[in-house]
C-alpha positions as a Markdown table, in Angstrom:
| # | Residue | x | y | z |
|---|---|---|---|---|
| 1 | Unk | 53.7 | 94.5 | 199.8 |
| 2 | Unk | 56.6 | 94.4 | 202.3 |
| 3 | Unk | 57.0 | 90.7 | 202.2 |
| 4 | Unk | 57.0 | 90.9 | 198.4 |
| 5 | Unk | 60.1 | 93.5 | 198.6 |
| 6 | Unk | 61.2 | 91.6 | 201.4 |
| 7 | Unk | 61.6 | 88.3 | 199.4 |
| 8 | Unk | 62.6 | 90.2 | 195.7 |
| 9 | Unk | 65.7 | 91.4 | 198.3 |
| 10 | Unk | 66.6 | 88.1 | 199.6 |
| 11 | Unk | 66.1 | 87.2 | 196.0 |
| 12 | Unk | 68.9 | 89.5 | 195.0 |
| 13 | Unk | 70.8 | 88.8 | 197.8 |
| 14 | Unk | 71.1 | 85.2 | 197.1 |
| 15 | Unk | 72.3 | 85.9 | 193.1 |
| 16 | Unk | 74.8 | 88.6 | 194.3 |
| 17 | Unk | 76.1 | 85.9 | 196.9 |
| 18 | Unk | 76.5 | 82.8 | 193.7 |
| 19 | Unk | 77.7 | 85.7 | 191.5 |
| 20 | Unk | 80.3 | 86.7 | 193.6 |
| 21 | Unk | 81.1 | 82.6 | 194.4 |
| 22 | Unk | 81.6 | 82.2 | 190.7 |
| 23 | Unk | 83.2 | 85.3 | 189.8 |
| 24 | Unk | 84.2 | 87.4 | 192.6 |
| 25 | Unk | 87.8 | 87.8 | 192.8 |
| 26 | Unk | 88.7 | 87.6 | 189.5 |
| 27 | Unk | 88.6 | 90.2 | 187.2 |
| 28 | Unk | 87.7 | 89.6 | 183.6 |
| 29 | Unk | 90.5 | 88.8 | 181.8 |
| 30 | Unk | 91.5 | 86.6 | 184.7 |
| 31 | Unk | 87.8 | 84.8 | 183.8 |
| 32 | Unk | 88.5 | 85.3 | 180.0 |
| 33 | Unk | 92.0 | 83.2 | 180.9 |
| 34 | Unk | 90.4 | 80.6 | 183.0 |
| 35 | Unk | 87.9 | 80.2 | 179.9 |
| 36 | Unk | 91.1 | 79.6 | 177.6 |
| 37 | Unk | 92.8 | 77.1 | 179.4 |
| 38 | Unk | 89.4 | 74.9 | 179.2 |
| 39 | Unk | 91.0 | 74.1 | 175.3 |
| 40 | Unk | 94.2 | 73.6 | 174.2 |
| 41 | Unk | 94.3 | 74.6 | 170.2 |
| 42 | Unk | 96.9 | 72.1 | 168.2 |
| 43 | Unk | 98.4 | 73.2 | 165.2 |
| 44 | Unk | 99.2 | 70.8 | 162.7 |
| 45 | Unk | 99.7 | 69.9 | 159.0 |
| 46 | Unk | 96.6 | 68.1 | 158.3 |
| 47 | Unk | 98.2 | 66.1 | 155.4 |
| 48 | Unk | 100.8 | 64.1 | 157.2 |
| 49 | Unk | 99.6 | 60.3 | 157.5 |
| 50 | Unk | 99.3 | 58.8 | 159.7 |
| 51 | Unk | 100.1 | 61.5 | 162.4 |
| 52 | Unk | 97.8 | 63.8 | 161.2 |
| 53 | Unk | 95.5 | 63.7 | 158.3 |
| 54 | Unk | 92.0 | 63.8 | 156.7 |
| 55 | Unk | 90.1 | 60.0 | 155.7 |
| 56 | Unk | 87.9 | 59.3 | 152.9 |
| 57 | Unk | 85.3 | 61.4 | 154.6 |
| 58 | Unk | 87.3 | 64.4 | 155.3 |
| 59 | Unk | 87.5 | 63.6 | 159.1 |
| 60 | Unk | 90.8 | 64.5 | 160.8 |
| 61 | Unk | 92.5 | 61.1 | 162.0 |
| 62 | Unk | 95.9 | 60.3 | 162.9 |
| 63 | Unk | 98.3 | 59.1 | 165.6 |
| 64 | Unk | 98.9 | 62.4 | 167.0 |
| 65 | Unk | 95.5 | 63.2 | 166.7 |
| 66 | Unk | 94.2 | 60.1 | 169.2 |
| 67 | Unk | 97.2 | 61.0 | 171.6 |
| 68 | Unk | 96.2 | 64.4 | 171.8 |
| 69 | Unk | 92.5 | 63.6 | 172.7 |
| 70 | Unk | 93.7 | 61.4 | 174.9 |
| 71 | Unk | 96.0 | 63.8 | 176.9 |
| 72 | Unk | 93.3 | 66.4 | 176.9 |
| 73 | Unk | 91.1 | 64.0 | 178.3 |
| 74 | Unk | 93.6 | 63.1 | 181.2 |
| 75 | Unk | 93.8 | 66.9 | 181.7 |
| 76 | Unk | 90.1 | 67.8 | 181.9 |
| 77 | Unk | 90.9 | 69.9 | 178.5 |
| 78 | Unk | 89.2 | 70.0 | 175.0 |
| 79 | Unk | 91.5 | 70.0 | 172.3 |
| 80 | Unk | 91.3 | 72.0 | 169.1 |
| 81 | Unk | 93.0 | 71.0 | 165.8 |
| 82 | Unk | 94.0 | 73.9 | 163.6 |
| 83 | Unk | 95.7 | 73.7 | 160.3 |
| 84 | Unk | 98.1 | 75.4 | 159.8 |
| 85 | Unk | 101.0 | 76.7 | 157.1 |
| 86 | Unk | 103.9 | 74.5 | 158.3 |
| 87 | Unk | 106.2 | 76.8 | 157.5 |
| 88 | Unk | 104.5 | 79.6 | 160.0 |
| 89 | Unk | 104.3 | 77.0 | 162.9 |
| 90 | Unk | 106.9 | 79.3 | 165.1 |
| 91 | Unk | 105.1 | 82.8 | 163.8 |
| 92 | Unk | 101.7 | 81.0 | 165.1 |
| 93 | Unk | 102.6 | 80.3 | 168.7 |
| 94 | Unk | 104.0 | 83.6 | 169.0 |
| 95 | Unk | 100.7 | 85.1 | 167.9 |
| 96 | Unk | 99.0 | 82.3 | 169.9 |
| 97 | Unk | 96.8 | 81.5 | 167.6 |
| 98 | Unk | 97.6 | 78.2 | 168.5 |
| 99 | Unk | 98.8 | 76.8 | 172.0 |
| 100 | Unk | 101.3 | 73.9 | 170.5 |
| 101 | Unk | 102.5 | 72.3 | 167.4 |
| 102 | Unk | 101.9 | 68.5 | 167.6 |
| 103 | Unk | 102.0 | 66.7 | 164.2 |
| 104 | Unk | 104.9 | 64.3 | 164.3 |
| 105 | Unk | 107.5 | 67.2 | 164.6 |
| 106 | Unk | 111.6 | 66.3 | 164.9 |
| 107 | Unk | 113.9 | 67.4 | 167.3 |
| 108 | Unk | 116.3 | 70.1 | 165.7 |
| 109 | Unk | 118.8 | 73.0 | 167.1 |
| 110 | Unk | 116.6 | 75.2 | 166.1 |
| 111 | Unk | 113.3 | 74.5 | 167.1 |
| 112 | Unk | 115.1 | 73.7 | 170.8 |
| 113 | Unk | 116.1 | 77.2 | 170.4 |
| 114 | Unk | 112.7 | 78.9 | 169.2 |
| 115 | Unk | 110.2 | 76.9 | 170.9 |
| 116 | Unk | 109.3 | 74.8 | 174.4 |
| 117 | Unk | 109.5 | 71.4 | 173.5 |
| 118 | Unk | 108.0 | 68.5 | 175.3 |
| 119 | Unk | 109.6 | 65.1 | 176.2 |
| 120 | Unk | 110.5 | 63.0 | 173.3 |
| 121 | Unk | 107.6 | 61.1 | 172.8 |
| 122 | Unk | 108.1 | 58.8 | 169.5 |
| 123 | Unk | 111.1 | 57.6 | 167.8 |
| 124 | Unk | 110.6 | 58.2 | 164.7 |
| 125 | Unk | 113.5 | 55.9 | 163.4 |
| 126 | Unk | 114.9 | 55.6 | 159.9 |
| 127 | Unk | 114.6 | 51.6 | 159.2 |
| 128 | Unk | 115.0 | 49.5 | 156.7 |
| 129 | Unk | 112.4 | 46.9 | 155.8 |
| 130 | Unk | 112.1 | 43.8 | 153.8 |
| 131 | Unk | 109.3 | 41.2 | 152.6 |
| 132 | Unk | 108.0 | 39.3 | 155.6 |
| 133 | Unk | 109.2 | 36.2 | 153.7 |
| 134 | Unk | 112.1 | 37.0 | 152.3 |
| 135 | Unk | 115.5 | 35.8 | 154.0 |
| 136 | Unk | 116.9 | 39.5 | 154.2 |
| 137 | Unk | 118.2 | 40.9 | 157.0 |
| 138 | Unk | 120.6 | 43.9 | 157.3 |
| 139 | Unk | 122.2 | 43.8 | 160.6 |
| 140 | Unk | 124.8 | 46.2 | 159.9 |
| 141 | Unk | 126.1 | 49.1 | 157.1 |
| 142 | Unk | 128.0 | 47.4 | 155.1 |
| 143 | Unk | 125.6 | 44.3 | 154.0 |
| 144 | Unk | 124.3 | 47.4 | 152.1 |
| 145 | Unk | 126.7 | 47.0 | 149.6 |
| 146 | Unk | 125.0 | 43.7 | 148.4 |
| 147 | Unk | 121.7 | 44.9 | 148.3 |
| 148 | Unk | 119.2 | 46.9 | 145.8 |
| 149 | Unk | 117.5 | 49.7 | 148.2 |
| 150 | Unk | 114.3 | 51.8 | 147.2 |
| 151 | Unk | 113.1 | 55.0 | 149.2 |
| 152 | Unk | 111.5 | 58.2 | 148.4 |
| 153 | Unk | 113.1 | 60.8 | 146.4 |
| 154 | Unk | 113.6 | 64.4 | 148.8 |
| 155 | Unk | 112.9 | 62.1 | 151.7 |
| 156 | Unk | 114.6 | 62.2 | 155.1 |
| 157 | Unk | 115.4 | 58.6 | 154.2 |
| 158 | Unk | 117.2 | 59.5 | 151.2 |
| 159 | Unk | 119.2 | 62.3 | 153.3 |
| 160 | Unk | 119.9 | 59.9 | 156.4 |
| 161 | Unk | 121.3 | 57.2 | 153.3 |
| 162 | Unk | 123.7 | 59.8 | 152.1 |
| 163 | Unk | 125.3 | 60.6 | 155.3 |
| 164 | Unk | 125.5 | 56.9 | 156.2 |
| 165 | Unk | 129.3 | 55.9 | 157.0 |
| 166 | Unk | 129.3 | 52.9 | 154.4 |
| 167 | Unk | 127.0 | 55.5 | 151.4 |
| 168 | Unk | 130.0 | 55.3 | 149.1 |
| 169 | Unk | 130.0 | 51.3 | 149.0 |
| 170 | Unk | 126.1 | 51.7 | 148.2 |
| 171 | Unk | 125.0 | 54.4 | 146.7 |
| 172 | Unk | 124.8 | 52.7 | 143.4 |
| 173 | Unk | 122.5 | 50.1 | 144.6 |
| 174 | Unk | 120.4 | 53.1 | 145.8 |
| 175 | Unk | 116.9 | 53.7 | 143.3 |
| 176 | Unk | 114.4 | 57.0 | 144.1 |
| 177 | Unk | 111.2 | 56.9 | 143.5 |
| 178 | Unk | 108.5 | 59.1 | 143.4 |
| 179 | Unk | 106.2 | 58.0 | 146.3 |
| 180 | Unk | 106.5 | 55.2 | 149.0 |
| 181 | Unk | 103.7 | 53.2 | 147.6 |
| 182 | Unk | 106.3 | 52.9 | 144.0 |
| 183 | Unk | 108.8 | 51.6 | 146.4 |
| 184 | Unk | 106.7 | 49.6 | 147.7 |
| 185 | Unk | 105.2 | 48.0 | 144.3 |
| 186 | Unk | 108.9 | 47.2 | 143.6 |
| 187 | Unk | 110.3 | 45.3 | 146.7 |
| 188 | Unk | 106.6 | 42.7 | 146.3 |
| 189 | Unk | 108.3 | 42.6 | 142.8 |
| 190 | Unk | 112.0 | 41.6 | 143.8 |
| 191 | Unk | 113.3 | 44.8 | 142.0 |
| 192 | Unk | 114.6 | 46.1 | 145.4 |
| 193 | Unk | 115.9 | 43.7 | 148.4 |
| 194 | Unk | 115.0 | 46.6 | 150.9 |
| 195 | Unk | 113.1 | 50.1 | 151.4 |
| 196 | Unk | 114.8 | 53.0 | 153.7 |
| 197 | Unk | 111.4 | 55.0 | 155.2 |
| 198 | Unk | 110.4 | 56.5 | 158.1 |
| 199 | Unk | 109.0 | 54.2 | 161.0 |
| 200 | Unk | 106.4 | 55.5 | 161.5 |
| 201 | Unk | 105.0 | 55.7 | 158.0 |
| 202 | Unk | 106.4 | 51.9 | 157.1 |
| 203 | Unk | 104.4 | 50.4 | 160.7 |
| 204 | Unk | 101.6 | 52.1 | 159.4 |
| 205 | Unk | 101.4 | 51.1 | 156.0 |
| 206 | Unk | 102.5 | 47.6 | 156.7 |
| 207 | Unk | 99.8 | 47.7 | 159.3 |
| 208 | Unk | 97.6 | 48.2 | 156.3 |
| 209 | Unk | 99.0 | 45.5 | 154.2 |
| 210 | Unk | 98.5 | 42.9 | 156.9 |
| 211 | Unk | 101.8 | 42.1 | 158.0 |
| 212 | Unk | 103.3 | 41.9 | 154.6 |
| 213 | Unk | 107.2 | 43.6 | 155.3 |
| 214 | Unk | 109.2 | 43.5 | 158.3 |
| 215 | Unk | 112.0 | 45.7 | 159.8 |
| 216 | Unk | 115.5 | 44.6 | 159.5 |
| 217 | Unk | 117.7 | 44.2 | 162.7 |
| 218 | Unk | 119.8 | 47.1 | 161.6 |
| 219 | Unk | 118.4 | 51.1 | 161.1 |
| 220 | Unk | 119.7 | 54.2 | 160.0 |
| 221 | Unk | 119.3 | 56.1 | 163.0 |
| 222 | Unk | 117.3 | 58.1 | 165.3 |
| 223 | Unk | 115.1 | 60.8 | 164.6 |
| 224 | Unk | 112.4 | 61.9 | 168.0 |
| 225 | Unk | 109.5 | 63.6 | 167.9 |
| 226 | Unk | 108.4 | 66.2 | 170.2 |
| 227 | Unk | 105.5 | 68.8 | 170.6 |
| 228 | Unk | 106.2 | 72.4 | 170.3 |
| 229 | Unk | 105.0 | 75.4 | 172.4 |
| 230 | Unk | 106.0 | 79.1 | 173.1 |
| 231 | Unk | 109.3 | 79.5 | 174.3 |
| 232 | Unk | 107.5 | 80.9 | 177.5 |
| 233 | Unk | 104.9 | 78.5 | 177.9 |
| 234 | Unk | 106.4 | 76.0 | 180.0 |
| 235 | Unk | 103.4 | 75.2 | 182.3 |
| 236 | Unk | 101.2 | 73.6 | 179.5 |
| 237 | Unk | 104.3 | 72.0 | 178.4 |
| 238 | Unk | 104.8 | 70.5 | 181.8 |
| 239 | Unk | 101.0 | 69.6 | 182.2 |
| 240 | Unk | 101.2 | 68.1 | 178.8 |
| 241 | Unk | 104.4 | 65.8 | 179.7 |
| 242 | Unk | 102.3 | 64.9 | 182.9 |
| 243 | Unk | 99.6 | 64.0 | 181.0 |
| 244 | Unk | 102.1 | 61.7 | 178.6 |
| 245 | Unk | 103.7 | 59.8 | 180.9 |
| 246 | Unk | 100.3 | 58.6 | 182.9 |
| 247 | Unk | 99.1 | 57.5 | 178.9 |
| 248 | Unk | 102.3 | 55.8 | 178.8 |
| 249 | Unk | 102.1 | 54.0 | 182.1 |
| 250 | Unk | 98.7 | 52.8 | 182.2 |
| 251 | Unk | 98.9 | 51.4 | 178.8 |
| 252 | Unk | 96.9 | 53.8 | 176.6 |
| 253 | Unk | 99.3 | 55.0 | 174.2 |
| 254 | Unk | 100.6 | 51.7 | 174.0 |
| 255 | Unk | 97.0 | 50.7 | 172.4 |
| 256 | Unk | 97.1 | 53.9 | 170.3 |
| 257 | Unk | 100.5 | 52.9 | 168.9 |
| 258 | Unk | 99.0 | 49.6 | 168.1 |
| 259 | Unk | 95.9 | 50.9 | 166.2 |
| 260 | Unk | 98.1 | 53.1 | 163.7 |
| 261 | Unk | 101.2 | 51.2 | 164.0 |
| 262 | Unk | 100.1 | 47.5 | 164.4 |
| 263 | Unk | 103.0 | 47.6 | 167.6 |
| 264 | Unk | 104.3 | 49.7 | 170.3 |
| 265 | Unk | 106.4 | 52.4 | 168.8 |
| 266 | Unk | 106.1 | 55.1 | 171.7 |
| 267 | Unk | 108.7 | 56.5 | 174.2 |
| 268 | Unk | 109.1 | 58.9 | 176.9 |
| 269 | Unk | 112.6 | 60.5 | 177.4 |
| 270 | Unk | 113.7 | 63.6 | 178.4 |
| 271 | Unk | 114.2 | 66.3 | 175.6 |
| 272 | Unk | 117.9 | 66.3 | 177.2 |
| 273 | Unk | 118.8 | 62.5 | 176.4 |
């Protein structure tokens, strides 16, 4: 009977002692924190192609989405995607209901002044492009005066045009239409010499169309994404720039670029530059 007790005590002994190696020390919302920082939850708009966005079969896909795995693989984190109302992207991090915003966002004054952003990661530059075949090439603002241009109406292409130095020699030339793919239909037909879009969403749909445009020599201009995070959460911010720059030197963003992009469209620069 003793050596019954004896061994139920060593028994107990031995859970109190991995009980208190697991968890002693640390109260429990210290554990419920450590349990939190396993998963980093992404907010994003999950209509945006091809950062972000459902397929055929309803799976979320994207750019951003791979480079996201990717970084929470590198930090030994899972990563959650939640959609979310654009519009309410700065309302949820403040809530945390979500840990970042990472869904092909732009650098502006105001989100610099409302959130934590990361490094610029992708230049999401305003370009000009033109059948593969074609002889077109803009290298500068004023060829635009010679040339029939398509974009998207309410697009930042559209806007970027209209602040362009040389807009007053063109605008004329300039013809809105309602979607990309319009635009598109138009330049195969010779109705437009050139379409103003958004890198990343010309690479990827000439990626699609096997090579069928090409970028001209000259663009409109710069425009950088970043990821977002609460103004006071710097230390995820800092783990996830880590996290960015190993992807981009050992060559796996550079193949994630390539998947969605068909080349390498990726940068790393300091939010500052």
């Amino acid at each position: 009977m003793k050596k019954k007790l004896l061994s139920l005590a060593m028994i107990g002994v031995l859970v109190l002692g991995v009980a208190c190696l697991t968890g002693c020390g640390k109260d429990d919302a210290q554990q419920e924190a450590d349990t939190e920082k396993a998963t980093i939850v992404v907010g994003l708009d999950d209509t945006f192609a091809p950062m972000g966005f459902r397929d055929e079969a309803g799976e979320l896909v994207g750019f951003d989405i791979d480079l996201a795995n990717k970084v929470g693989e590198e930090l030994g984190m899972y990563v959650e995607f939640k959609p979310i109302d654009w519009n309410a992207k700065e309302m949820e991090l403040k809530s945390k209901t979500i840990d970042c915003v990472w869904n092909g966002m732009s650098v502006t004054p105001e989100r610099m002044e409302n959130m934590t952003l990361s490094d610029k990661y992708l230049n999401n530059k305003i370009v000009l492009m033109a059948l593969a075949d074609s002889d077109v090439d803009v290298t500068e603002a004023s060829q635009l005066a010679e040339l029939k241009i398509g974009t998207q109406v309410d697009s930042s292409a559209l806007e970027v045009l209209k602040k362009n130095e040389a807009y007053e020699s063109f605008k004329d030339n300039v013809a809105e239409y309602d979607t990309y793919d319009t635009a598109i239909m138009d330049l195969k037909a010779g109705r437009v010499d050139v379409i103003a879009v958004d890198q990343v969403l010309g690479e990827y749909t000439n990626n699609n169309l096997g090579g069928e445009m090409k970028e001209c020599t000259y663009d409109l201009g710069d425009d950088f994404y970043v990821i977002g995070f609460e103004k006071s959460n710097t230390e995820l911010r800092d783990k996830v720039n880590g996290a960015l720059k190993t992807l981009v030197e050992n060559g796996e963003a550079a193949k994630i670029s390539g998947k969605w992009f068909g080349k390498d469209i990726v940068i790393l620069q300091p939010l500052e530059d």
